[in-house]
N, C-alpha and C positions, 0 to 999 in steps of 0.2 A: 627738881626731878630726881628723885632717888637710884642709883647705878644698879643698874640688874647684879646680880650672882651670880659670877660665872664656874661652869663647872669647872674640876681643877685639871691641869693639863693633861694630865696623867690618865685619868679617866674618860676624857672625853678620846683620848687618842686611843684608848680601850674597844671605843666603840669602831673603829674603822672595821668595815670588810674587805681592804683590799689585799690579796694574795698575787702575785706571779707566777708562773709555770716554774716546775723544777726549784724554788725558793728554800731554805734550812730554815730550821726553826731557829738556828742562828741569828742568820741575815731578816726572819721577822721581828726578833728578839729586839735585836738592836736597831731594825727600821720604826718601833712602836715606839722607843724610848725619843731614838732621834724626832719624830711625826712629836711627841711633846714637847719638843724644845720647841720645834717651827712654831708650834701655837702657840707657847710664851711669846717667841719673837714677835710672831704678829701680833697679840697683845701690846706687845713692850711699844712696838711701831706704832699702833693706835695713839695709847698712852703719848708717847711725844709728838703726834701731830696733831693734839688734843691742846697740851700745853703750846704746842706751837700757835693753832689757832685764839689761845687767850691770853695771847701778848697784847700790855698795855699800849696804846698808840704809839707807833713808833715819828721819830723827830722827822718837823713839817720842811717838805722841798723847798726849799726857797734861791737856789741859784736857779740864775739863765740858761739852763743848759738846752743848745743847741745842738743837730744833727742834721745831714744829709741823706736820704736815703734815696730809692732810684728814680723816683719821681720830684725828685728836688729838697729845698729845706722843710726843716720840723721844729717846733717847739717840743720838748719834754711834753705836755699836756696832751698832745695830740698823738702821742703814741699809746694811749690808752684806748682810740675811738672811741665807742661806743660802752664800753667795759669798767667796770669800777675796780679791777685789778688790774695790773701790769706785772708781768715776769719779762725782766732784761738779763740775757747769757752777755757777758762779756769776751768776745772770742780773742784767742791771741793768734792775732795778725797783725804785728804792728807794722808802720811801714820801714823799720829798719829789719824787718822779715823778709829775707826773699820768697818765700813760701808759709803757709798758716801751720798751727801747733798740729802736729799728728790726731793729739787724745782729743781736744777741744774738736775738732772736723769730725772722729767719729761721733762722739756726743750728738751734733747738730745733724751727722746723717741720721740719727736715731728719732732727733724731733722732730729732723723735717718730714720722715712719714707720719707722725702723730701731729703735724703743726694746726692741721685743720681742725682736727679732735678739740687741741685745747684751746682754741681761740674762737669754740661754742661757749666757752666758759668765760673766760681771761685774755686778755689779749699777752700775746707775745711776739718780744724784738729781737735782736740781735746788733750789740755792737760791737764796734772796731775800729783801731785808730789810724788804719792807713785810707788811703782815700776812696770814695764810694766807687770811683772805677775799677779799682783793682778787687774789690768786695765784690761784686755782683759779677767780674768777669770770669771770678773764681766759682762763683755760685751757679754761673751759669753752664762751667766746665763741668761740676760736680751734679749737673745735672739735678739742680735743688728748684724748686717751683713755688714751696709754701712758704719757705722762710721770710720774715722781712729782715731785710738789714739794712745798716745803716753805720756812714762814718761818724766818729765823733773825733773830727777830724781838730780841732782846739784843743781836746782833752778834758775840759772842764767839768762832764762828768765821770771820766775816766780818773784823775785826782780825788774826786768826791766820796766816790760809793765804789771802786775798785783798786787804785792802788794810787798814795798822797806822792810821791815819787815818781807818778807818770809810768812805772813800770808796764810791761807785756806782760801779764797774768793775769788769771781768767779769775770769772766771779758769776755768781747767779745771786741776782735782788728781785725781790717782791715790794711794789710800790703798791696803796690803795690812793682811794680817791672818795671821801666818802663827805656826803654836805660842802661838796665847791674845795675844801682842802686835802693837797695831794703830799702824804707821808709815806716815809719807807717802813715798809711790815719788816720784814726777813730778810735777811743776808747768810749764805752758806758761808760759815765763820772756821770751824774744822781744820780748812786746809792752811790756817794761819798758828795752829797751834802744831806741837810737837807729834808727827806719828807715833802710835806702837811699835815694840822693836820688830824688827823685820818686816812693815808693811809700807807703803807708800801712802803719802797723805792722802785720806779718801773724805767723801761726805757719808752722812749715814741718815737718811737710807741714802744710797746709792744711785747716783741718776745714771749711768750708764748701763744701757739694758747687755753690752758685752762683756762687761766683768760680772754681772749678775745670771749670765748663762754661763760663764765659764765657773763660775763658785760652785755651778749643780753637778760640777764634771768630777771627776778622780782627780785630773791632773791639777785641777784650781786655777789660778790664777799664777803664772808662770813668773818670779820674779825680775826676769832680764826680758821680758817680751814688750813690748808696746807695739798700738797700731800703727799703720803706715798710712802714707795718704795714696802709694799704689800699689799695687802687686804682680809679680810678674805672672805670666800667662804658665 
């Protein structure tokens, strides 16, 4: 199949009609120019999740990795259900945590209004290495309903596919499951290499829908700010 022609950024952002009240022909000036980058971006974004999707098979699951989640134990397999993808959030909660990672909680308040959305598509889990009571007593504070989670309370796949040191840091994998064999597609790799200067390790695109509304703001993305898990009244 031959790749359409696309027009070129420049041009197509040409064509917008939108105006605001009171606006300079300044502030259109430079909103047309910037309105082209956004459609390169979006382009660019395609583009890798294009490549992303014709990754050759990735290597076949073969440990025993066991979980608990709140209706009792699991095999790896059966966290798929019915689904020929699986997406696992690795949350840092470990249980030498007295409480769960700030950024990681927001993330998961952001899925779990979407949990249902994606789990018409894909199934998805949540794990953690402290134990399933203290997971679900948290989830249940947090007033969370769609999530599944689950301890991986051995570590076994916590060592595997999130950190060989057993560490408390976070990961998101993409497992398939295609003709009876269950391989890992995708892993967000990013936060294992070097940031740019002056920014904090991030994924790109960005799974957090609160840094990606504060990016649309003046202020941006504050460099000493992180979320909390409460706020005062």
């Amino acid at each position: 199949m031959s790749t359409p022609k696309l027009v070129p950024a420049a041009e197509l952002a040409s064509r917008n009609p939108v105006h605001f009240p009171n606006e300079s022909a300044d502030y259109r000036r430079a909103r047309q120019a910037l309105l082209a980058e956004e459609i390169e971006l979006r382009r660019h974004i395609e583009r890798v999740a294009e490549l992303r999707r014709g990754l050759p098979p990735g290597g076949e699951v073969t440990g025993d990795y066991r979980f608990t989640g709140e209706h009792g134990d699991t095999d790896f397999a059966s966290l798929f259900g019915d689904k020929q993808t699986l997406v696992i959030y690795s949350w840092m909660f470990g249980p030498q945590r007295e409480r769960p990672c700030p950024m990681c909680t927001s993330l998961l308040s952001a899925l779990e209004g979407e949990a249902r959305d994606i789990e018409q598509n894909v199934a998805l889990a949540v794990t953690a290495r402290s134990p399933i009571e203290r997971l679900a007593a948290f989830k249940r504070g947090r007033g969370w309903r769609n999530l599944n989670v689950y301890s991986d309370s051995g570590g076994a796949y916590t060592r595997a596919y999130v950190n060989p040191d057993d560490g408390d840091t976070p990961a998101f994998n993409v497992f398939t499951r295609r003709d009876g064999t269950v391989r890992h597609f995708w892993a967000g790799e990013l936060f294992a290499t070097t940031p740019d200067p002056g920014q904090d390790p991030r994924g790109a695109p960005d799974l957090m829908p609160l840094w990606n509304v504060l990016d649309l703001t003046p202020e941006g993305r504050q460099p000493t700010w992180y979320p909390k898990l409460e706020y005062g009244d």
